[in-house]
NUDOZA-803132 format. One record per residue: x, y, z of N, C-alpha, C, O in turn; residue in three letters; residue number from 1. Coordinates in steps of 0.1 Angstrom, whole numbers, plus 5000, padded with zeros to 4 digits. Layout:
# residues N
- X	Y	Z	X	Y	Z	X	Y	Z	X	Y	Z	ALA	NUM;
...
# end
This chain:
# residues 265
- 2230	9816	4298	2235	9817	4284	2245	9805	4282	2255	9804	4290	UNK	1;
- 2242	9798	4272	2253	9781	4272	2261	9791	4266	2259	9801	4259	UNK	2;
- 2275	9783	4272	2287	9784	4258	2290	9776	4255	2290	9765	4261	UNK	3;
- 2293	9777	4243	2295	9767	4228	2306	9765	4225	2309	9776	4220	UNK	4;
- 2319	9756	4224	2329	9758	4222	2328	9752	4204	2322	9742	4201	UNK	5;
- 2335	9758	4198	2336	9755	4181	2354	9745	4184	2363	9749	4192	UNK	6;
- 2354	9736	4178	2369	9732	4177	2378	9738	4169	2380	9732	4158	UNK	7;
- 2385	9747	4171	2396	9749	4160	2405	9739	4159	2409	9739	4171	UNK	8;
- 2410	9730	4153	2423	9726	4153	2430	9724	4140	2437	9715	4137	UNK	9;
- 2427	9738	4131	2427	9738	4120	2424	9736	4108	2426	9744	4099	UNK	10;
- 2417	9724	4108	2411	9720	4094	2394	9720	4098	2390	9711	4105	UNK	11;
- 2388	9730	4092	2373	9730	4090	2368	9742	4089	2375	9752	4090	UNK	12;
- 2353	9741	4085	2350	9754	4081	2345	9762	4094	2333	9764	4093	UNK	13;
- 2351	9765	4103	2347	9770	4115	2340	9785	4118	2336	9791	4128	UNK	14;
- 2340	9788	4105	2336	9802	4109	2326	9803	4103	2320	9813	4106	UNK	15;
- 2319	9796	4094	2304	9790	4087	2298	9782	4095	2286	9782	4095	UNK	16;
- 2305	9775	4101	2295	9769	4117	2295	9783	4129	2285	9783	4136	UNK	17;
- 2301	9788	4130	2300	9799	4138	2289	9805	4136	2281	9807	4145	UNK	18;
- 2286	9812	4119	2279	9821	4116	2265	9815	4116	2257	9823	4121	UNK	19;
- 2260	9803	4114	2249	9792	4114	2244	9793	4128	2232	9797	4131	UNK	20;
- 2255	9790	4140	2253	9787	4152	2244	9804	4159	2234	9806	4166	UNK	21;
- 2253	9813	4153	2252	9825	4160	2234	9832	4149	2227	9841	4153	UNK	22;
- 2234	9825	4139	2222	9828	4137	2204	9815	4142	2192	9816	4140	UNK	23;
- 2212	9805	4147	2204	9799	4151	2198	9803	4167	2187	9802	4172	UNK	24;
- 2208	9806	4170	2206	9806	4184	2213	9817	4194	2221	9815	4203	UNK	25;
- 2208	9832	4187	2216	9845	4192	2219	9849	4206	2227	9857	4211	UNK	26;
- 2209	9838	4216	2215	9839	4231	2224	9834	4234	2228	9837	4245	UNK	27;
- 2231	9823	4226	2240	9815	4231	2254	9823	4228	2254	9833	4221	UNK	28;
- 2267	9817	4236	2276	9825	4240	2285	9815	4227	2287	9804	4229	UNK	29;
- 2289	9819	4215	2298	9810	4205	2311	9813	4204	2314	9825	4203	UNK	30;
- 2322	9804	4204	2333	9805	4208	2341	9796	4199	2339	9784	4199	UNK	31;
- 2352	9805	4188	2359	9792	4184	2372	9794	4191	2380	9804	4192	UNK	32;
- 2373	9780	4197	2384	9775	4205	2394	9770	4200	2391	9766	4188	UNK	33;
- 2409	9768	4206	2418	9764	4199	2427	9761	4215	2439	9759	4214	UNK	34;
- 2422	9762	4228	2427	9760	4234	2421	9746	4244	2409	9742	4243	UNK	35;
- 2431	9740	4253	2420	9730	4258	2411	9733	4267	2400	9727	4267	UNK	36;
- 2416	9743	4278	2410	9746	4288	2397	9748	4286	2388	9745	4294	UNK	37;
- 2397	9759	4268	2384	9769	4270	2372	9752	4264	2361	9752	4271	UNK	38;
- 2373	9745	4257	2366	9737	4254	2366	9727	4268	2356	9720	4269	UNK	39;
- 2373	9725	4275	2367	9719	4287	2357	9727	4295	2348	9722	4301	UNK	40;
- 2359	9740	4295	2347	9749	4303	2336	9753	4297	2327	9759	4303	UNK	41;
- 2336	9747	4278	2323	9752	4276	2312	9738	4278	2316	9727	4277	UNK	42;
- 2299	9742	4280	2287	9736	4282	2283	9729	4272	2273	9722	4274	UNK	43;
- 2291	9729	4259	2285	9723	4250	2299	9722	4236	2306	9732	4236	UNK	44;
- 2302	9713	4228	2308	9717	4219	2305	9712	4208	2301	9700	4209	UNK	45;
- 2305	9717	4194	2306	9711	4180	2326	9712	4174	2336	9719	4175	UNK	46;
- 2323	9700	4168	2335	9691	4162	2336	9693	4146	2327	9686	4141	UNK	47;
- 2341	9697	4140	2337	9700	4124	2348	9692	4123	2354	9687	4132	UNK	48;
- 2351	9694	4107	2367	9688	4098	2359	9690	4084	2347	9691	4080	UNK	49;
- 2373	9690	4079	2372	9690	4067	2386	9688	4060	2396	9693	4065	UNK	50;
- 2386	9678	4045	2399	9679	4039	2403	9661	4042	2394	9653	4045	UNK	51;
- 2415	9658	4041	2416	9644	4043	2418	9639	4057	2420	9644	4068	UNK	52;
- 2416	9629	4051	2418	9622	4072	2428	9619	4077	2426	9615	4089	UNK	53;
- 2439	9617	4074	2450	9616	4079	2460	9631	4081	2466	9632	4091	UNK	54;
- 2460	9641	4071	2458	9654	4076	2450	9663	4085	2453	9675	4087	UNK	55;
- 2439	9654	4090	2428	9658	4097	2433	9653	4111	2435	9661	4121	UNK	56;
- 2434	9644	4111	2439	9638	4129	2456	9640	4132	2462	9636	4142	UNK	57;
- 2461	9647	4120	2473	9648	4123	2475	9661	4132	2479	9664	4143	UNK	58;
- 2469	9667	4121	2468	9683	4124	2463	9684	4140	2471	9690	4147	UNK	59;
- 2449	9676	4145	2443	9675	4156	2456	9671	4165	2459	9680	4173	UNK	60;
- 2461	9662	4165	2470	9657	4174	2479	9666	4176	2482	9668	4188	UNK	61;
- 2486	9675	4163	2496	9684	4169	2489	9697	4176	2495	9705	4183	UNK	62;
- 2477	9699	4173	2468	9710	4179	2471	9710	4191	2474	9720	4197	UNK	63;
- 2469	9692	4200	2467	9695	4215	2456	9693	4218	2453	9693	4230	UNK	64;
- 2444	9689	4208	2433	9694	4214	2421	9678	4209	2408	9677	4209	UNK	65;
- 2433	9668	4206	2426	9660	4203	2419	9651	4222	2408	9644	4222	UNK	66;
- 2425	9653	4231	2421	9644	4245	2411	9655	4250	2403	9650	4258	UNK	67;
- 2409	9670	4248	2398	9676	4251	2385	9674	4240	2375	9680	4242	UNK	68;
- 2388	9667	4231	2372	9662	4221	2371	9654	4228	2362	9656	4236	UNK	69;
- 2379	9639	4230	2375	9631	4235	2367	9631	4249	2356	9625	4250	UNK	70;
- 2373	9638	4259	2369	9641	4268	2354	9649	4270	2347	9646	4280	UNK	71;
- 2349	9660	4260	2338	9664	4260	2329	9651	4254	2321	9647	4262	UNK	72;
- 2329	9647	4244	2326	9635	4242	2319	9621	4251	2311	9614	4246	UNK	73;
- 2324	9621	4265	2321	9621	4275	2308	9616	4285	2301	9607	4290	UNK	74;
- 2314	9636	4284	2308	9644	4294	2299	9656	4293	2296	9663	4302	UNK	75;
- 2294	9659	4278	2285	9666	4277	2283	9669	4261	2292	9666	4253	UNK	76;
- 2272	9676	4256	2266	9674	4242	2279	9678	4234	2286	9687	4237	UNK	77;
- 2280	9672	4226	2291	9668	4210	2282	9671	4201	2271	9666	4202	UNK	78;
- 2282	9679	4191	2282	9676	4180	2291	9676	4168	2297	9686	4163	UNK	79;
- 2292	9663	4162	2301	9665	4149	2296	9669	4140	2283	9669	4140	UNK	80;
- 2306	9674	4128	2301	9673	4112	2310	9673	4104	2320	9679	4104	UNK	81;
- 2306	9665	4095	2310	9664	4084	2322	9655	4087	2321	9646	4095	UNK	82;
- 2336	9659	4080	2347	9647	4083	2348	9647	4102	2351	9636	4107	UNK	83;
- 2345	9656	4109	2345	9657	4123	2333	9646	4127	2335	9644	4139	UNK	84;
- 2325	9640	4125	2317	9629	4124	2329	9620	4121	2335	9616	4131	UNK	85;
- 2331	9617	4113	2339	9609	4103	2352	9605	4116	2355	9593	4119	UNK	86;
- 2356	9613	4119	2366	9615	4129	2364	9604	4144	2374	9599	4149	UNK	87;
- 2350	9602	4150	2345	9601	4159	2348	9584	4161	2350	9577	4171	UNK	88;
- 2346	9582	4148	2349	9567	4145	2362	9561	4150	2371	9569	4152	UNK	89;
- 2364	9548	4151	2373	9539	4149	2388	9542	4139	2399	9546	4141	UNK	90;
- 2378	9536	4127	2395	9540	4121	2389	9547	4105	2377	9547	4104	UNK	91;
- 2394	9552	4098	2391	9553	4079	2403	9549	4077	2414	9550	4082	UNK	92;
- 2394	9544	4063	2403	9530	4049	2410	9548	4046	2422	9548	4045	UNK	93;
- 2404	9561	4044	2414	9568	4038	2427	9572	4046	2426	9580	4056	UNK	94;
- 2440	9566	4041	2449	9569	4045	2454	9558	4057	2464	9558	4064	UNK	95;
- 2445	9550	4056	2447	9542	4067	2449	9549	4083	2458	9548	4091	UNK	96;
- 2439	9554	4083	2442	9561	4095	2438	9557	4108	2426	9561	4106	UNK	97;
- 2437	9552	4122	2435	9557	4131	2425	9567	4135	2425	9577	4127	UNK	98;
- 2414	9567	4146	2409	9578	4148	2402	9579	4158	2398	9568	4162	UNK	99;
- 2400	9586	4163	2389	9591	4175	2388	9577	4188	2393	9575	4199	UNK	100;
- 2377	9567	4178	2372	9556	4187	2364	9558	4198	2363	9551	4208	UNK	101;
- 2355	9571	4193	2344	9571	4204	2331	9561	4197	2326	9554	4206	UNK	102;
- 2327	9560	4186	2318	9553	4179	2327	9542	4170	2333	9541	4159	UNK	103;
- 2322	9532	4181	2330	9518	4172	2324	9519	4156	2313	9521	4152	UNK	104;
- 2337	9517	4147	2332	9513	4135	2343	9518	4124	2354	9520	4129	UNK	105;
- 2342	9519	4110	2352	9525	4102	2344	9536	4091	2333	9539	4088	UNK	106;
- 2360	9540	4088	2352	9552	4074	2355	9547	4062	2367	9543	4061	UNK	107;
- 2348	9545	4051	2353	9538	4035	2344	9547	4025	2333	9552	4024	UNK	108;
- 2354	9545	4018	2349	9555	4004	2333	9543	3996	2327	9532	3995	UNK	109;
- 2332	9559	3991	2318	9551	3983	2327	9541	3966	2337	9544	3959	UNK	110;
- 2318	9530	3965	2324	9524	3954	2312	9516	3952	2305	9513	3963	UNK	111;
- 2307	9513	3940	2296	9506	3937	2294	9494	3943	2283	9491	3947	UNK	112;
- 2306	9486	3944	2308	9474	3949	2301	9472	3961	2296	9461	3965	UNK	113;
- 2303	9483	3968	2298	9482	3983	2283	9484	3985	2277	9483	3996	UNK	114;
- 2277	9487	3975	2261	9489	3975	2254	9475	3971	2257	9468	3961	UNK	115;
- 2244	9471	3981	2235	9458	3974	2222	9464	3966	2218	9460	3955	UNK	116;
- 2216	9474	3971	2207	9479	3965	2206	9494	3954	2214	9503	3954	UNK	117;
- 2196	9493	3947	2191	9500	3938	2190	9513	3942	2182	9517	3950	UNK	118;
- 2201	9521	3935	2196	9535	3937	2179	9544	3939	2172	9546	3929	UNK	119;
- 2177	9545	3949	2163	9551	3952	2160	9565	3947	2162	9575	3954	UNK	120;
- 2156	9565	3933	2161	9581	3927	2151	9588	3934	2153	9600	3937	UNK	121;
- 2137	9581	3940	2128	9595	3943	2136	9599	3960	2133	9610	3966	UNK	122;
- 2143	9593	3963	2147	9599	3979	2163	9607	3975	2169	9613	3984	UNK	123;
- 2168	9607	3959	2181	9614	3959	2176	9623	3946	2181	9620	3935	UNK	124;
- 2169	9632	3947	2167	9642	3936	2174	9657	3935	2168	9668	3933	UNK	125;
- 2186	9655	3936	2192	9662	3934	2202	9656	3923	2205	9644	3921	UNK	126;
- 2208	9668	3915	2216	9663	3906	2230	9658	3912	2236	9667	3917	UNK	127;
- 2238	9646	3913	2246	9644	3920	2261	9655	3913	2264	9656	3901	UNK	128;
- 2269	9662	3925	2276	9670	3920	2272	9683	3919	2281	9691	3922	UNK	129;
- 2258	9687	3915	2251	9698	3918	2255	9707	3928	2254	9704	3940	UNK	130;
- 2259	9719	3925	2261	9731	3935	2251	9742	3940	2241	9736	3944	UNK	131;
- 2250	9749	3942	2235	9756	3949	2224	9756	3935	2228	9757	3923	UNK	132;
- 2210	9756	3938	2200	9761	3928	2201	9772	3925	2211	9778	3926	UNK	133;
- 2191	9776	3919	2186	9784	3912	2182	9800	3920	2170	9805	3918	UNK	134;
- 2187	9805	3924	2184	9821	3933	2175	9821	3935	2169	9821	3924	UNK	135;
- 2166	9819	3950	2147	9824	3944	2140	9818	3952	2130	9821	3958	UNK	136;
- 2146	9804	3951	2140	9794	3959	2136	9794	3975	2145	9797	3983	UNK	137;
- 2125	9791	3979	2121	9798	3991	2126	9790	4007	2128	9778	4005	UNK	138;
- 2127	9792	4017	2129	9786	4029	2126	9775	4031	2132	9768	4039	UNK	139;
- 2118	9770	4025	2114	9754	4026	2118	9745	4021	2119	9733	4025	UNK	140;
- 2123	9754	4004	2126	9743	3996	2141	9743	3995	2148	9753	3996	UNK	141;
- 2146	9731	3992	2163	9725	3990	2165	9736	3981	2159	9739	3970	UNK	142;
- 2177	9741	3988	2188	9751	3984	2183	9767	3990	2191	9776	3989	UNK	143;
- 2173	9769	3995	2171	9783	4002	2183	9784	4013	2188	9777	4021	UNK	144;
- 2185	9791	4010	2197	9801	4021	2193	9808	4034	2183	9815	4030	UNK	145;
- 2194	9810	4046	2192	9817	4054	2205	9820	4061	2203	9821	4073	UNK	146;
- 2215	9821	4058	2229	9824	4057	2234	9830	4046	2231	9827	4034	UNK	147;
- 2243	9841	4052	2249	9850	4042	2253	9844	4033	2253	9832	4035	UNK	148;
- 2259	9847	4018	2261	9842	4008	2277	9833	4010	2281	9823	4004	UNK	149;
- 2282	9839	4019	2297	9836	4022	2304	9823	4029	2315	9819	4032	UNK	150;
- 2285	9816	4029	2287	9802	4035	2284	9795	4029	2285	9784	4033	UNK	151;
- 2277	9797	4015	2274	9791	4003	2286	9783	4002	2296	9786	4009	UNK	152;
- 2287	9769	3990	2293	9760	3990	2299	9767	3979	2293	9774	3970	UNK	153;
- 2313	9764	3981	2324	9766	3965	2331	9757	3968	2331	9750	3978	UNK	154;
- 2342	9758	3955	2351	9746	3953	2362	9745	3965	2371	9736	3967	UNK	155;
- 2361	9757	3973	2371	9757	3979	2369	9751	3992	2378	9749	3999	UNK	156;
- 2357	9749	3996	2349	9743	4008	2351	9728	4007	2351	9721	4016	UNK	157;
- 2352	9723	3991	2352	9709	3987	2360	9697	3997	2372	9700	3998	UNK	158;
- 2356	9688	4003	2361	9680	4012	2376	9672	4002	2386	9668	4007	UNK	159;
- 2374	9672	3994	2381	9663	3983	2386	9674	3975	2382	9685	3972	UNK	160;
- 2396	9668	3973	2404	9678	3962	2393	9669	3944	2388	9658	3941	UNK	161;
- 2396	9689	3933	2386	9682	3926	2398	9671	3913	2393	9665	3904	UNK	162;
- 2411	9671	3916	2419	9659	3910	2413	9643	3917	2418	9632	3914	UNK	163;
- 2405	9643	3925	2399	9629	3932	2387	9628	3926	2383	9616	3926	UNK	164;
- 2378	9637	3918	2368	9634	3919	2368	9624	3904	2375	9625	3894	UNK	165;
- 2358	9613	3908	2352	9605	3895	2341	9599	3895	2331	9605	3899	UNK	166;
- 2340	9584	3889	2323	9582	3893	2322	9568	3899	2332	9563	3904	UNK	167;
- 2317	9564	3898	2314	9547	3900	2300	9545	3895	2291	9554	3896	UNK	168;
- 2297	9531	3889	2289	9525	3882	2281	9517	3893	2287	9511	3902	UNK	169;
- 2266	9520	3890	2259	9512	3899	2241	9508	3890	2230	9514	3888	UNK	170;
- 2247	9495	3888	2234	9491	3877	2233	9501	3867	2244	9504	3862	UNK	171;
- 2224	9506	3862	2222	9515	3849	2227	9531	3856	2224	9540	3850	UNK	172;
- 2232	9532	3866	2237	9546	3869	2248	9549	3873	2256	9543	3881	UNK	173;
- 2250	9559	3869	2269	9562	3873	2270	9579	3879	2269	9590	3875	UNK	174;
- 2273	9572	3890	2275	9587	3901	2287	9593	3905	2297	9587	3908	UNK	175;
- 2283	9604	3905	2299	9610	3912	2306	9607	3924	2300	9604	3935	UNK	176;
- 2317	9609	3921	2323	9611	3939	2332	9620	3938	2340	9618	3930	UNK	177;
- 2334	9634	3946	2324	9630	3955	2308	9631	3957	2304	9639	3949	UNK	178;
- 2301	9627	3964	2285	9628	3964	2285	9645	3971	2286	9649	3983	UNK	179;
- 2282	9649	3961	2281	9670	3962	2264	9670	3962	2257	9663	3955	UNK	180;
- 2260	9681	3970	2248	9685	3964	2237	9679	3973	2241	9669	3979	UNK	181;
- 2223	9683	3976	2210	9682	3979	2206	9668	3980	2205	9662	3969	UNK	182;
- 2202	9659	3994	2201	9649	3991	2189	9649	4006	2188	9658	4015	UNK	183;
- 2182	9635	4004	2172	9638	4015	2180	9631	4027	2191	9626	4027	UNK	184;
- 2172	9632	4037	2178	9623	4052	2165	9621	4059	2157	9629	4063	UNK	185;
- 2164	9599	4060	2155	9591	4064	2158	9592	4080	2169	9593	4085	UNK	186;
- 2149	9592	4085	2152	9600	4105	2151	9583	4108	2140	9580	4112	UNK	187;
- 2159	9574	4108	2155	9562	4113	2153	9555	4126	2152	9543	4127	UNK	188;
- 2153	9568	4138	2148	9568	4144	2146	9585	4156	2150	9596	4152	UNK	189;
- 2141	9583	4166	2136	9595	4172	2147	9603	4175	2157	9597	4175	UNK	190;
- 2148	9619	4178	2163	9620	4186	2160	9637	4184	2156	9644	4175	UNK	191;
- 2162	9640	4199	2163	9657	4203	2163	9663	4191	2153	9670	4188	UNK	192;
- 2173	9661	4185	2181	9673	4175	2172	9671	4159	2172	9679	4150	UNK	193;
- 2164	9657	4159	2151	9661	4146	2143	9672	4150	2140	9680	4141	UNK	194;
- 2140	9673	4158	2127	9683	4168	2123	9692	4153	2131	9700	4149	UNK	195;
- 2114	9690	4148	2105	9705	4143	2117	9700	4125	2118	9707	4115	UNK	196;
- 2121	9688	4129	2126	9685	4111	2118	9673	4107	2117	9663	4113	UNK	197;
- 2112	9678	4090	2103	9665	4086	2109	9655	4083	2112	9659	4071	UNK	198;
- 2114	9640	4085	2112	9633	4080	2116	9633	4065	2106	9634	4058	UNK	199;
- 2128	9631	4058	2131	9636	4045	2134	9648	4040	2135	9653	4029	UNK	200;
- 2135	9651	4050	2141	9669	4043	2156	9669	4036	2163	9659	4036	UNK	201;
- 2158	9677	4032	2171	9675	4023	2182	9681	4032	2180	9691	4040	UNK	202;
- 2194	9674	4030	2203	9683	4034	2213	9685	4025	2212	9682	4014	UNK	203;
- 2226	9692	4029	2238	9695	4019	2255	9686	4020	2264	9690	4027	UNK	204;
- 2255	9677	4014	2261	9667	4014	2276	9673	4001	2274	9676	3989	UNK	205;
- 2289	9674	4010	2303	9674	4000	2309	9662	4008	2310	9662	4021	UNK	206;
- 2313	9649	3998	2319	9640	4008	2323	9630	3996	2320	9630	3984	UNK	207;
- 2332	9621	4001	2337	9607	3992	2334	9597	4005	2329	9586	4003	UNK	208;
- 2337	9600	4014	2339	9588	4027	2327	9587	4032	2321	9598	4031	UNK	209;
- 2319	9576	4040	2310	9580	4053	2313	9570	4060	2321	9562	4057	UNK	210;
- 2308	9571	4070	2312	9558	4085	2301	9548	4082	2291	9549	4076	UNK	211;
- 2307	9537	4087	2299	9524	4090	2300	9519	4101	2310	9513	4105	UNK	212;
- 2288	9523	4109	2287	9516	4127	2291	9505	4127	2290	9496	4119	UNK	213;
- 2296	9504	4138	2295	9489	4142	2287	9485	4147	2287	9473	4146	UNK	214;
- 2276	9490	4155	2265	9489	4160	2253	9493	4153	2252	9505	4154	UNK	215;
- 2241	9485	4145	2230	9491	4138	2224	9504	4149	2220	9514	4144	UNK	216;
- 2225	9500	4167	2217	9513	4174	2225	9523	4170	2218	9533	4172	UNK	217;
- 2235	9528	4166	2240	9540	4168	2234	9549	4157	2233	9562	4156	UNK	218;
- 2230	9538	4147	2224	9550	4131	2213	9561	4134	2203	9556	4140	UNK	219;
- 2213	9571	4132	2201	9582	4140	2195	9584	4120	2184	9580	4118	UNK	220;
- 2203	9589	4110	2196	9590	4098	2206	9582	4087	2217	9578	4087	UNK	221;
- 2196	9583	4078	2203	9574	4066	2199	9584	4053	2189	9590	4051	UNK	222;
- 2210	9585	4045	2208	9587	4029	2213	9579	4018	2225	9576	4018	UNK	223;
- 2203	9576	4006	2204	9571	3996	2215	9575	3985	2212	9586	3980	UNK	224;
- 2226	9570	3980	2231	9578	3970	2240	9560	3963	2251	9555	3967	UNK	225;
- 2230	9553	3953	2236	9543	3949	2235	9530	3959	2241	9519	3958	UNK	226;
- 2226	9532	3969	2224	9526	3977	2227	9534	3992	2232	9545	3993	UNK	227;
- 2221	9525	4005	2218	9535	4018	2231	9535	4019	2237	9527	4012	UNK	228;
- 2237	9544	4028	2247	9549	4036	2245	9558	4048	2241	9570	4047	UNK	229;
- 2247	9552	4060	2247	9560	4068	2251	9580	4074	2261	9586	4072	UNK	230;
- 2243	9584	4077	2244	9605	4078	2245	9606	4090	2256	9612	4091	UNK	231;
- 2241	9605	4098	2238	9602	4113	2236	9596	4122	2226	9589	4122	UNK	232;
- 2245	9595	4136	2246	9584	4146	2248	9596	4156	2253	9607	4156	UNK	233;
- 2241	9589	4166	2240	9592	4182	2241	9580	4193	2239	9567	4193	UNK	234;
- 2243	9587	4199	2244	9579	4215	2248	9587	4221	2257	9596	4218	UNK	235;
- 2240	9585	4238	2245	9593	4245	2245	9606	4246	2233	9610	4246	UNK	236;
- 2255	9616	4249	2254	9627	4246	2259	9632	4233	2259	9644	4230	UNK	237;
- 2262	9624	4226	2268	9626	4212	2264	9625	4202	2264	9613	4199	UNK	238;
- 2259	9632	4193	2254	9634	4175	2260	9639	4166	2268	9648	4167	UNK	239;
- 2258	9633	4155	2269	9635	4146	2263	9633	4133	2258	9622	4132	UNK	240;
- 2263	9640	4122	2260	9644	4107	2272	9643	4096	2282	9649	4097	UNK	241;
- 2270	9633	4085	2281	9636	4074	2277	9648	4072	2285	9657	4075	UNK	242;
- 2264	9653	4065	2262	9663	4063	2260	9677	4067	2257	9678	4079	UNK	243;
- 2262	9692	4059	2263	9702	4063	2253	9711	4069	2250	9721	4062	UNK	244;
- 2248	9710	4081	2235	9721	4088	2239	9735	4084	2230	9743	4082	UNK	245;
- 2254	9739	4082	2256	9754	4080	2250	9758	4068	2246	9770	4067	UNK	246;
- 2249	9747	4054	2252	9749	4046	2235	9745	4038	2233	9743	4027	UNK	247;
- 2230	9743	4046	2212	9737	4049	2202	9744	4051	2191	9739	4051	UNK	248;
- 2203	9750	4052	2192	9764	4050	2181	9764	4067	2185	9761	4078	UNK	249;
- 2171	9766	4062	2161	9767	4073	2167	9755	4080	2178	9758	4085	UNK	250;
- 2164	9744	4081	2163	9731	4082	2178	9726	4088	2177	9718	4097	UNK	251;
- 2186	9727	4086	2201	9729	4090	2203	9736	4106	2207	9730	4116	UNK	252;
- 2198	9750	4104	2195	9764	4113	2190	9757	4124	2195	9758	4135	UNK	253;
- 2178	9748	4123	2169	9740	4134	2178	9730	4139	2176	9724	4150	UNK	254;
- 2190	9728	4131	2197	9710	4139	2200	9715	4146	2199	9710	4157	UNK	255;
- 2205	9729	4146	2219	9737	4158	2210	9738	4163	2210	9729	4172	UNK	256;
- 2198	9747	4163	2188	9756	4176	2184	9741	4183	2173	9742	4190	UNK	257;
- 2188	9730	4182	2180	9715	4188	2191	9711	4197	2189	9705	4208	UNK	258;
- 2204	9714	4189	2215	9710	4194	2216	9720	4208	2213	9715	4219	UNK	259;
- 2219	9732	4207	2219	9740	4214	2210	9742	4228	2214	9749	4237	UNK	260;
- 2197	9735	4229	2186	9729	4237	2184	9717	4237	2173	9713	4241	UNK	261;
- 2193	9708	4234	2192	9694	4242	2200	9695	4254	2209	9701	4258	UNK	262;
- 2192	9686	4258	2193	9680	4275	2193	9664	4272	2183	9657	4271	UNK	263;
- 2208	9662	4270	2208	9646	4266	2203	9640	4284	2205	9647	4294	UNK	264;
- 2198	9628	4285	2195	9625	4296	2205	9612	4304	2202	9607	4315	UNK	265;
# end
């Protein structure tokens, strides 16, 4: 039976990764930690965050528990999400912060400026901002639930406070930020944790910031929103998502049960 250590170090939604994890993969032993010891003894850990980034690694730092991420990091399977991705990086433009420096590179907000290409509407069909569909919708399709309702997205889950949100202009389109809502993810290359996911499936995206590698090998998936931006990077024993598997329905459910059965090599 693996154990899973969850990171508490305050800021994330840890008990909606808990609930995801513990329905993905009911043999496994799930544990949210807040101590260092117990995350050095477990076999595996996920990294979440949520909220700003300099409240985010501050918080971490006074936790205690910022040299046992690193350390797992390492030495055995990582997974981030969401600003805990975000975290893994080098430094973010928000707040000027410092961070992690396991995956060379930075975090910067979305701004039209920074896009060379044409929004790709057939790969972002979701309404940007959009909150769950329509009740009804089945396991396959973007926005099915296979998590209690209590992991459903509200404003209070929001990565951004909603006094931040606004839009930016890009050629004939003007999108929000932050980028809320159903978007697909291009697998741009092979990796454990797609196993048994197609190729474009959608996932559940609340964000203003994403990372930019420093390295093109580290990118694992890409999403379109006003142009590409990086979702996913791996190396090593380490994977990592802007976006939300808890909050992803079927398809989400499978990243953890992949996560949870890799054997990084």
């Amino acid at each position: 039976m693996p154990t899973i250590a969850i990171v508490d170090y305050g800021m994330g939604n840890f008990h909606s990764v808990a609930r995801a994890l513990k329905a993905a993969a009911p043999d496994a032993d799930i544990r949210i930690c807040n101590v260092a010891a117990d995350i050095d003894a477990a076999d595996r850990v996920v990294f979440p965050g949520q909220g700003a980034m300099r409240d985010c690694m501050g918080t971490l730092d006074r936790s205690g528990l910022r040299d046992a991420v690193v350390r797992a990091a390492r030495n055995k399977p990582l997974l981030g999400v969401c600003v805990g991705e975000q975290m893994l990086f080098s430094r973010s433009e928000e707040g000027d912060t410092p961070c992690l420096d396991v995956f060379p590179g930075i975090v910067t907000r979305f701004s039209g400026a920074q896009f060379a290409d044409r929004l790709d509407s057939a790969a972002c069909d979701a309404t940007p901002g959009a909150m769950l569909p329509a009740e009804g919708a089945t396991a396959t399709e973007p926005g099915a639930s296979a998590l209690p309702k209590a992991s459903a997205p509200s404003p209070v889950d929001s990565l951004v406070a909603p006094a931040l949100a606004d839009v930016f202009s890009h050629a004939d389109e003007r999108l929000k930020i932050p980028h809320m809502g159903w978007n697909r993810v291009r697998q741009t290359r092979s990796h454990a944790l797609w196993e048994g996911i197609p190729d474009g499936t959608h996932f559940y995206f609340v964000h203003s910031y994403y990372a930019v590698p420093a390295e093109a090998s580290l990118i694992a998936g890409e999403t379109d929103y006003g142009g590409t931006f990086t979702c996913a990077v791996a190396r090593d024993n380490v994977f990592a998502v802007q976006f939300h598997p808890e909050k992803s329905a079927a398809h989400g459910l499978r990243l953890y049960r992949n996560f949870v059965d890799w054997q990084p090599n």
